[in-house]
N, C-alpha and C positions, 0 to 999 in steps of 0.2 A: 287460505286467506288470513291476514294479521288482524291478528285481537285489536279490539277497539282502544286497550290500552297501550298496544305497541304504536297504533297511527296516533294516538295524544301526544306520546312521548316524540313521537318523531317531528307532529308540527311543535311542540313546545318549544325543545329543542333547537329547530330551524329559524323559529320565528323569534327567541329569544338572547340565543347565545350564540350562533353561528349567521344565521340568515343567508342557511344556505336557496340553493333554486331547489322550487319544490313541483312536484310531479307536472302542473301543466307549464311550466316553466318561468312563470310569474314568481319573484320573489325580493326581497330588498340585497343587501351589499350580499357579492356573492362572497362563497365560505375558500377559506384556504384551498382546500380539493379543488372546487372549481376554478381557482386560480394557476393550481398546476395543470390541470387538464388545460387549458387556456395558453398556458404555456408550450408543453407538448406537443397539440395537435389543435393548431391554434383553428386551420380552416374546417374543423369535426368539432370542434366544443361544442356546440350550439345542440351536437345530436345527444350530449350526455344529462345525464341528471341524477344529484348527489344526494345522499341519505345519509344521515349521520344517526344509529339505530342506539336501540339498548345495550349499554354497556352492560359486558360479561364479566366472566373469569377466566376466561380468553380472545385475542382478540379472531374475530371474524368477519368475513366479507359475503357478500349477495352481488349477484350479475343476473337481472332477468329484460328482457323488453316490455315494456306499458307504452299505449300509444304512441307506436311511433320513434320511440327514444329508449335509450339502453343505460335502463337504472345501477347505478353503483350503488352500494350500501355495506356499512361500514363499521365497525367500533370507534371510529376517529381518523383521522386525514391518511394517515399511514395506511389502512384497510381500505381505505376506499380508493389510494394511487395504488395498492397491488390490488385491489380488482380491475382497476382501467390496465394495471401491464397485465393481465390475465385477461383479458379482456383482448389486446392488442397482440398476442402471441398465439391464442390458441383460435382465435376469429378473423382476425386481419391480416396473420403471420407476418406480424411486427418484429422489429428488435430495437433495444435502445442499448449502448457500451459505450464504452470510451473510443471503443476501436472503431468502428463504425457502426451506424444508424442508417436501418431498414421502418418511414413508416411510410410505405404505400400504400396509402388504404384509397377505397375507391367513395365515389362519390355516396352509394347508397351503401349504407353498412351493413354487413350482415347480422340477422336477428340473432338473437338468443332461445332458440323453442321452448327452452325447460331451463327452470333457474338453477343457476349454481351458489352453492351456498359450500365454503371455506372456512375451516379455524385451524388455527396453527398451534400445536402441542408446546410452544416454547413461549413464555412472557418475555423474556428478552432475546431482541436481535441485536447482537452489540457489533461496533464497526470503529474500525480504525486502530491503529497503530502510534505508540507516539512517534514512532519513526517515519511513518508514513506523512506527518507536520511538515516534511525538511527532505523526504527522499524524493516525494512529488508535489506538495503543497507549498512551499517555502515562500509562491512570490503568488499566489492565488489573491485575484480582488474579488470585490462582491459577485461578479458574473458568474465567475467560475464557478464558487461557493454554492453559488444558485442552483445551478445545472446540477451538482453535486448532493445538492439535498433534495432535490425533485428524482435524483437516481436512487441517492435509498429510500426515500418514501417506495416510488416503482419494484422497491426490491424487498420491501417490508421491515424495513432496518428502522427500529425503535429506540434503540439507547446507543446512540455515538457518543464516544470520544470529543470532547469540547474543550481544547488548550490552546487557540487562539488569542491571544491577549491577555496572554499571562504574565507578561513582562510588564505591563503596566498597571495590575496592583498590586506586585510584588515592589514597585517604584513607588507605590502611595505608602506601601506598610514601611520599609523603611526610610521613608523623608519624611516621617511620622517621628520616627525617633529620634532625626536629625542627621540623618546621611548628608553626603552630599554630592555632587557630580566626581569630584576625586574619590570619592568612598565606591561609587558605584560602577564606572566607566569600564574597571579592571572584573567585574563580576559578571556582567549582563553578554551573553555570548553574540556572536551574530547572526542573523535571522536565520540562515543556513544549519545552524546548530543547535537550535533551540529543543531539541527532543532529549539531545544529551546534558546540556543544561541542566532542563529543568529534571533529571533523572540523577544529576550529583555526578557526574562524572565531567566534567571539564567547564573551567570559569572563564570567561574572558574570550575565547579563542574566534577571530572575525571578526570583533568589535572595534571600536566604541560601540555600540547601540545607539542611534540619534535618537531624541527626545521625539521627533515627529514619524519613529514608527513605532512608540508605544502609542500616539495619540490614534492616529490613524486604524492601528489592530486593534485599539478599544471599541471606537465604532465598528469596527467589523464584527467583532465578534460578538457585539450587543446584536446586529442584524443575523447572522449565525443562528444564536441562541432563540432569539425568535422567531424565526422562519420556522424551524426545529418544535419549537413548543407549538405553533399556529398548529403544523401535521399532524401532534400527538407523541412526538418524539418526549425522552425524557434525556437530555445532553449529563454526559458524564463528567463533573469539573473535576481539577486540580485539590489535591488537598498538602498537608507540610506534613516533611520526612526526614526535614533537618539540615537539609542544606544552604547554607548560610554565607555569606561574601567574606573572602582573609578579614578584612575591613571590621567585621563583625566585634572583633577582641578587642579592636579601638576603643569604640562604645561601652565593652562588656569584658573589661579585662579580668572578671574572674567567672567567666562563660567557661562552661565543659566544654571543647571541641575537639575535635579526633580528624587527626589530618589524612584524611585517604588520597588513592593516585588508581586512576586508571590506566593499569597499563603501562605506564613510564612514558607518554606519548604528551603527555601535556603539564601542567602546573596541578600541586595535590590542590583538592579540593579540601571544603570544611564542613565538616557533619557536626550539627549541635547534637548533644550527648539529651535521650529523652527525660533521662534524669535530672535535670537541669529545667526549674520553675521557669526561664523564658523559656523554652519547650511548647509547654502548653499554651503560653502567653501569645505568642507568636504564631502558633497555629489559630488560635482562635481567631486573633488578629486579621490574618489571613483572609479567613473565611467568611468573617462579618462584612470585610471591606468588597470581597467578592462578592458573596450574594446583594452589595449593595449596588453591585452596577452591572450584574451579570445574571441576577435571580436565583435561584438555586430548585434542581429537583430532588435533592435530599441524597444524590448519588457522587462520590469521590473516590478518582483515582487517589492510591500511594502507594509508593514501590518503594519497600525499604532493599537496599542493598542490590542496587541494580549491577549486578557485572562487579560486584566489591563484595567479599566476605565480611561477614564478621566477625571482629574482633577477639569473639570465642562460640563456642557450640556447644554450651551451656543451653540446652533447653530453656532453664528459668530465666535463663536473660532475656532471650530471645522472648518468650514469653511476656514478660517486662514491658520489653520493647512495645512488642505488640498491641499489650492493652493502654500502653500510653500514646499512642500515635490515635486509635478508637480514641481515647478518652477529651485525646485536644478536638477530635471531630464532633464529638458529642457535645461539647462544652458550648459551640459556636453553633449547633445544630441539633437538635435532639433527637431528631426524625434518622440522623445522616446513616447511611448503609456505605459501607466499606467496601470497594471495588480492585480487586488486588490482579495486577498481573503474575500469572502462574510461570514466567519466566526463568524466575533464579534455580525453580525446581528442574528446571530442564537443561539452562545453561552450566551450571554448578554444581550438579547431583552426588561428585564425592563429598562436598559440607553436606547438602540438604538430603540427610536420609530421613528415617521415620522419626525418628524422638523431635528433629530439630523443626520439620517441617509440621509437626502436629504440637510441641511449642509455640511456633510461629502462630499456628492459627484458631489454637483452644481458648485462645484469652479475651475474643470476640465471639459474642453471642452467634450461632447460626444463622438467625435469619437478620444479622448486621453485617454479611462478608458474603461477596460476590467474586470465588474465583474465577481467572481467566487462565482455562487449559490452553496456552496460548499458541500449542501447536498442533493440539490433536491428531491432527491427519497424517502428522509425521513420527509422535512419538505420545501415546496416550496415559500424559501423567497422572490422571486419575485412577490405572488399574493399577501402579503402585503405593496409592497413599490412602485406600479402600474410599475412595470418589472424595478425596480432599475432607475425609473425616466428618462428614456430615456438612458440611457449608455449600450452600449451594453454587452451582459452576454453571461454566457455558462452553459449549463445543467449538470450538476453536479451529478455521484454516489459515495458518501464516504464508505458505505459498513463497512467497517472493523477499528475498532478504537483500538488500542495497540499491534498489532498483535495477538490478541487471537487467540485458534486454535476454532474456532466450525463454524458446520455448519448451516448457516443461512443467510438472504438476502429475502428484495423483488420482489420477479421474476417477479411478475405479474404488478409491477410499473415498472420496469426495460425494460419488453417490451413492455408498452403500452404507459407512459407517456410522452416519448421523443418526438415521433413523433404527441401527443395528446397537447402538448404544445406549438410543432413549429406551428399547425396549428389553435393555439388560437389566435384573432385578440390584445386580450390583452395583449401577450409576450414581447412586442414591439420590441429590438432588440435582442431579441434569435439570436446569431451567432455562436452559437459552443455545444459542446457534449464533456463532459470529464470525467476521473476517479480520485476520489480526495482521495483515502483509505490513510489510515494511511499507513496502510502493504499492504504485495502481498503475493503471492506464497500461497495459499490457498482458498477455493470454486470458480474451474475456471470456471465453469460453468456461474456464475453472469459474469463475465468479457470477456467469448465468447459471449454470450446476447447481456451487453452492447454494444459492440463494434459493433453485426452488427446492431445496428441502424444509424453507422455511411453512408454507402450507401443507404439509403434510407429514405422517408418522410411518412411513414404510419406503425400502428403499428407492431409488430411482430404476428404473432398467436403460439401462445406456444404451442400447442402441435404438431400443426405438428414441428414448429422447434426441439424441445425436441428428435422427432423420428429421424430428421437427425441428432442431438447432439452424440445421443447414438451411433447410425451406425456408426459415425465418429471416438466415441474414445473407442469404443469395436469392431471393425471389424462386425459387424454384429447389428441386433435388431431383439428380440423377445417378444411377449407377457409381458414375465415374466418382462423384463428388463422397458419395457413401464409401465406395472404398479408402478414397482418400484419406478418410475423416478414420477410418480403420486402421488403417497404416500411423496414423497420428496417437491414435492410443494405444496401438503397440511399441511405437517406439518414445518418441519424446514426452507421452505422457503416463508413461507407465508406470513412473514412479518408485522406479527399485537403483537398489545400490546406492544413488547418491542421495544426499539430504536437501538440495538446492540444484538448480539448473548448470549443466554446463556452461563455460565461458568459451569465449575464441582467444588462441593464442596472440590474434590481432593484438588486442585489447591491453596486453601483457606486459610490463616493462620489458622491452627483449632480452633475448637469452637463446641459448642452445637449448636448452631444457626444453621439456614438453610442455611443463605446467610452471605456476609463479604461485605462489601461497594465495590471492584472493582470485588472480584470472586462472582459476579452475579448469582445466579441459577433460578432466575425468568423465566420461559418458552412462546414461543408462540403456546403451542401445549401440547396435553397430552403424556408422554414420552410413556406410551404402545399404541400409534397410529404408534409411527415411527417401530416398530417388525415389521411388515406385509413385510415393506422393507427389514429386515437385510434379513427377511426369504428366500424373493426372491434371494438379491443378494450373499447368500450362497446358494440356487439353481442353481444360473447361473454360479458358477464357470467351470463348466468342459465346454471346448470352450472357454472361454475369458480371463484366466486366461494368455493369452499368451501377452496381449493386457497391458500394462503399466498404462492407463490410468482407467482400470478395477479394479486391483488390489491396486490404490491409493484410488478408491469408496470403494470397500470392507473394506479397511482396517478404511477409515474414517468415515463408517456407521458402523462398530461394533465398534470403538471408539469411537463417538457419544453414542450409546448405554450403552454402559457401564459407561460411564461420566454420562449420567441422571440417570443409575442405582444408582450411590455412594451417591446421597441423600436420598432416602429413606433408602437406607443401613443405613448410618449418623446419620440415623433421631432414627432409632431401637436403638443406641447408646444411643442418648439423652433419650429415653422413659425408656432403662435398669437402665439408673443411675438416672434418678427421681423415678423410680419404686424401688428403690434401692434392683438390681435383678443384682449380679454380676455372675451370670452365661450367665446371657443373654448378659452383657457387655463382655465378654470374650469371648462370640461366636461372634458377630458384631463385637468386634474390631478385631477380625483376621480376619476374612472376608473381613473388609475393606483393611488391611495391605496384603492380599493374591490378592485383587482386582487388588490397586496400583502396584503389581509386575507382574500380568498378563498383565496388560495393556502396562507395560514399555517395554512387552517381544513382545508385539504386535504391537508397536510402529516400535521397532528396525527393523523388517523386511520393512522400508520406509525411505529413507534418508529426505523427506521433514519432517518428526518428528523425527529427533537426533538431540537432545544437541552435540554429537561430532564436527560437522559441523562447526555449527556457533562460537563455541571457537576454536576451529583450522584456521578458516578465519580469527579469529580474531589476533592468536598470530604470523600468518602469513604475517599481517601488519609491521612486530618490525622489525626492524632491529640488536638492542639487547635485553639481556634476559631482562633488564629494561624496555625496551619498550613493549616487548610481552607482561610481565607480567601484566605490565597500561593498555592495550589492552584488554587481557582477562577480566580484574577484570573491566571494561567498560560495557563488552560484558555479564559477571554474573550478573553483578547488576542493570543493565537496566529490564532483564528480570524476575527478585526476587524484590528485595527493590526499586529498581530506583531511590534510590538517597540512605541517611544514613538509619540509624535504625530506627528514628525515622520518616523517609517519609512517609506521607499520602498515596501517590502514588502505596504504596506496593503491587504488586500485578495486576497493571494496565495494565500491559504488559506481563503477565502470558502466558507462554505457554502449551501445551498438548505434551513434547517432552520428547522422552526415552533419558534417563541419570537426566533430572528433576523430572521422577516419583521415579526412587528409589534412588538419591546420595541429593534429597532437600525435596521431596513433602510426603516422607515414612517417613525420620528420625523424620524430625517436629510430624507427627500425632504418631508416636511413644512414641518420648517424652511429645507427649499430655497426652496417653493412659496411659503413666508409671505415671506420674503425679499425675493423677485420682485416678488411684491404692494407690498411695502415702496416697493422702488425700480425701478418701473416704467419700462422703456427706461433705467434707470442701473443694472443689476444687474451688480455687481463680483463675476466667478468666483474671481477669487485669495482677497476679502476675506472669502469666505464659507466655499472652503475653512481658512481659519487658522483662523476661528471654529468648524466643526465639527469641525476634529481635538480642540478642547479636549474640547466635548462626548461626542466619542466614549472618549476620555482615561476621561470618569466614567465614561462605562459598563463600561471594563473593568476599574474597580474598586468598582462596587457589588457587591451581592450580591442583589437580588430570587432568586426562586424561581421554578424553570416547571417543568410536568408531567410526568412520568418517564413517563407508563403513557398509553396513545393512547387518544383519544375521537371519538366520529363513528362512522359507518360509512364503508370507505373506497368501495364501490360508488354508495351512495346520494348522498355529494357531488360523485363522481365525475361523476354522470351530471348533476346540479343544473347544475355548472360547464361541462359539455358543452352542456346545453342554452341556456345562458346564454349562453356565447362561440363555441359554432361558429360562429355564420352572420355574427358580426361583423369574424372574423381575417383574410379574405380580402378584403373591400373596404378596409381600414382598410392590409394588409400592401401592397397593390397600389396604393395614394400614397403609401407609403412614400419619405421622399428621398433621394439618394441620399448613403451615407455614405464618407465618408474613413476607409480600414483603415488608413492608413499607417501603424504604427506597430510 
């Protein structure tokens, strides 16, 4: 029974500062919680009731039944929406993902006998990526947002990432000092690229920026920030690293600046030198004007030297550096804690060895610097820097880099290593568990994993999880589906060899070649190991196909499939025309050109793979056709060129999406194939690449139309294209020749 003092605090509490519903369900304005739950499960809310209990020194939740109703209880909104998804997964055998949502819950809920009572070993759950702003957030309105923050509440995600509507008081601070639209127009990137922006690597590139979508992201990300703070969330802002508009030197023509360039791929950027009195001027600036329209919880991202070395690896500069980028957050903020992505340690590692990386981060107090191990899972930069030197950090899975579509992930690190780390004497201050992907909305499985390690301190066992996984998001488990789900961690999720998922050579600017520098086809798995699975999961259709969350498997294991098919298809290409055997060449290349159109046909039956989608978000953003149009052509060429025709980049952020297989990824290999034919035994690769970058150039600034809303059945061509390519992939994969990875 609770102390007489804990039922004080809870009506205080309820009846003062939240007014949430209290145990007979009588109460005044319901509380945040109750409003997500309302949202959720809108025709069950009525059976819940929320508690918002004594706060700890961790947070915890409670699940018991009282008359009738199934009490949540909570540290604050975030404890009490992962008790309702604990609640919903291990009672109702729920699921909520991007990929699909299981909640069948029946009319009478099941009780609770014996309460459960949760704390989670880690103060912070941190979420997001600033890439993930731009690889799947770029045209996100308040809805989505919504949906989005009712998921990490469900997932216990405490400290997100919050750089929304950054562009509009970085537009206050300088029309402060007398900017002006020609000062600014060349600076401000386009929505599509605002992660790199605001990171110092490329100025200008997709813009103008219209004045009515800083307005516009201001209000959103005031609703953002709130929704955020209502759960108990603590949003992570922006803070200044120095990068500064060309324009700047107008103003301040005896400014320290240091011309850097990413890559050679765009116009050098400008880093104010922290040496330099506007430095800290400017940072403060900042941060005032932000917390005046944004709030502040005392936590900010800076990334100094994102993907750009520095200028020397002098520790004491570095050092320097350091505590003056602290010192401009302090000045504006006293409280402020230093949020650093652990990035440059792992992209960079020949500059950042020991002296430079324990420079970098001696010159801020310990408990003022929060690093982010930003990959953990893949490469654990904490056992070489003896846990980032005392500053406390957070366990990191980045998972997915450009938003590629393919399946893959380490499962087996995923569920063992988090809680195999916390309980290493050498961690030193392990405080948090976070998701650092580039993108979302794809392999939710890795991100259900992740996330329940957040209540607890010992490892997952994966297979019995797996079996609740599947019950959960197919109404049922049977044999078939458990092996299937076996075969899947053996091969695509296995996690070895490569650092990132396979691509399809579809995907590829064509070539003879096997692979292309970002459409990867390098595997961690033999491609005829993963059939065993498709087989199954075109056995289990009949029964699950009713289930959402089934029919996005199905569709994304024969897409899977058939993407590792199109190399050796590819490959029979290359051996017709060295064999110079144009009959062989003329069967292959239809074959591959009939592939690419099955696949797109296979696609359409899933809105998470249509091109429609996401350029209708995009043009959705404009307010005129000038804007839609900038929008769109953002939203094409992030996902084809990502920058001009000649960007290295091309390809980086490739998708697996129906409307890209046959209006971008067909025409290309077409005019490859026509090409060839052209100039038979004389076929120049370079000359054809020049020529199609032009072409690709147009397409990401036309504007055709493609379908928002999915067509097909996704079982029925499921099974079409099973029937059609199973028995071919294995003799066709088994002459496969042999390919050079090197790269």
């Amino acid at each position: 029974m609770r102390s007489i003092l804990y039922q004080i605090s809870i009506l205080i509490f309820c009846s003062v500062v939240v007014g949430c519903t209290t145990k007979s369900g009588v109460g005044k304005a319901k509380s945040p919680a109750d409003r997500l739950i309302q949202r959720i499960i809108p025709n069950h809310a009525h059976h819940f009731v929320t508690e918002i209990g004594v706060k700890d020194s961790v947070d915890w939740f409670e699940i018991e039944s009282v008359d009738n109703k199934i009490v949540l209880r909570g540290t604050n909104g975030v404890s009490v929406a992962s008790a309702l998804y604990y609640y919903l997964k291990e009672y109702g055998h729920c699921q909520i993902t991007w990929n699909g949502t299981n909640l069948n819950l029946p009319d009478l809920l099941p009780v609770v006998k014996e309460k459960i009572h949760k704390k989670t070993p880690y103060e912070y759950r941190y979420y997001l990526n600033y890439c993930t702003f731009n690889y799947s957030m770029s045209w996100w309105d308040w809805e989505r947002w919504e949906k989005e923050i009712d998921w990490m509440a469900l997932h216990g995600i405490n400290m997100p990432l919050a750089i929304t509507g950054e562009e509009y008081i970085w537009d206050q601070v300088y029309r402060s000092y007398g900017f002006t639209d020609e000062d600014l127009d060349p600076f401000f990137s386009g929505p599509a690229y605002f992660s790199w922006f605001w990171m110092g690597n490329l100025d200008g590139w997709g813009g103008p920026l219209p004045k009515s979508w800083k307005e516009s992201h201001k209000e959103l990300q005031i609703k953002i920030v709130q929704r955020q703070r209502e759960l108990g969330m603590k949003p992570v802002l922006p803070a200044f690293t120095g990068h500064v508009p060309a324009s700047f030197k107008k103003y301040f023509p005896d400014a320290k600046l240091k011309q850097t360039n990413w890559g050679n791929d765009f116009e050098d950027t400008y880093i104010l030198d922290a040496d330099d009195p506007l430095f800290a001027e400017l940072g403060k600036k900042f941060l005032e004007v932000q917390s005046e329209v944004y709030g502040t919880d005392h936590l900010y991202s800076a990334d100094t030297f994102n993907e750009n070395e520095p200028p020397t690896d002098d520790p004491e500069y570095l050092s320097e550096l350091s505590k003056k980028v602290f010192e401009g957050m302090k000045s504006a903020d006293p409280e402020a804690i230093w949020v650093m992505q652990g990035w440059l340690f792992y992209s960079h590692r020949d500059f950042w060895k020991a002296p430079q990386i324990k420079g970098l981060l001696d010159a801020v107090p310990n408990d003022r610097m929060i690093i982010l191990d930003l990959a953990t899972e893949i490469e654990p930069v904490w056992k070489r820097t003896e846990a980032f030197y005392g500053k406390q950090w957070i366990w990191n899975m980045l998972h997915n880099f450009g938003g590629n579509i393919s399946m893959f992930g380490r499962i087996e690190n995923v569920a063992n290593n988090p809680a195999e780390d916390l309980n290493d004497p050498k961690s030193g201050q392990l405080k948090g568990i976070g998701l650092t992907m580039e993108a979302i909305e794809q392999n939710p499985v890795l991100y259900e994993l992740m996330t329940d390690n957040t209540w607890r301190d010992t490892p997952i066992d994966l297979d019995a999880w797996l079996k609740d996984y599947i019950r959960n998001r197919y109404g049922k488990t049977t044999q078939d589906l458990e092996d299937a789900w076996n075969i899947l961690v053996q091969t695509v999720y296995n996690g070895k060899v490569i650092r990132d998922g396979a691509e399809s050579i579809i995907v590829s600017r064509p070539t003879f070649e096997g692979y292309r520098r970002w459409a990867r086809t390098k595997m961690n798995y033999k491609p005829e190991d993963l059939l065993p699975a498709w087989d199954l999961f075109i056995k289990s259709i009949d029964g699950s196909d009713q289930y959402d969350g089934f029919l996005y498997d199905l569709v994304d294991v024969s897409r899977q499939v058939l993407a590792n098919y199109a190399l050796p298809l590819q490959q029979q290409i290359t051996v017709a025309y060295n064999n110079n055997d144009k009959q062989k060449f003329e069967q292959y290349s239809k074959e591959f050109i009939e592939l690419i159109e099955d696949m797109d046909g296979l696609l359409a039956t899933q809105k998470d793979f249509m091109l429609g989608p996401w350029l209708a978000d995009a043009r959705e953003c404009g307010f005129t056709t000038e804007e839609k149009d900038l929008y769109e052509q953002n939203a094409r060429d992030l996902i084809t060129l990502w920058g001009d025709a000649n960007n290295r980049l091309h390809e980086y952020s490739c998708r697996q999406w129906s409307g890209l297989f046959n209006d971008f990824y067909k025409p290309r290999w077409e005019q490859f194939f026509d090409q060839i034919r052209q100039d038979w035994q004389k076929f120049d690769q370079k000359a054809f690449d020049e020529e199609i970058k032009q072409w690709e150039w147009q397409w990401v600034i036309s504007n055709n139309e493609f379908p928002v809303e999915p067509s097909g059945d996704p079982a029925e061509i499921a099974v079409e294209l099973y029937e059609k390519y199973r028995d071919k992939i294995i003799p066709l994969t088994n002459i496969q020749p042999q390919i050079d990875y090197n790269y």
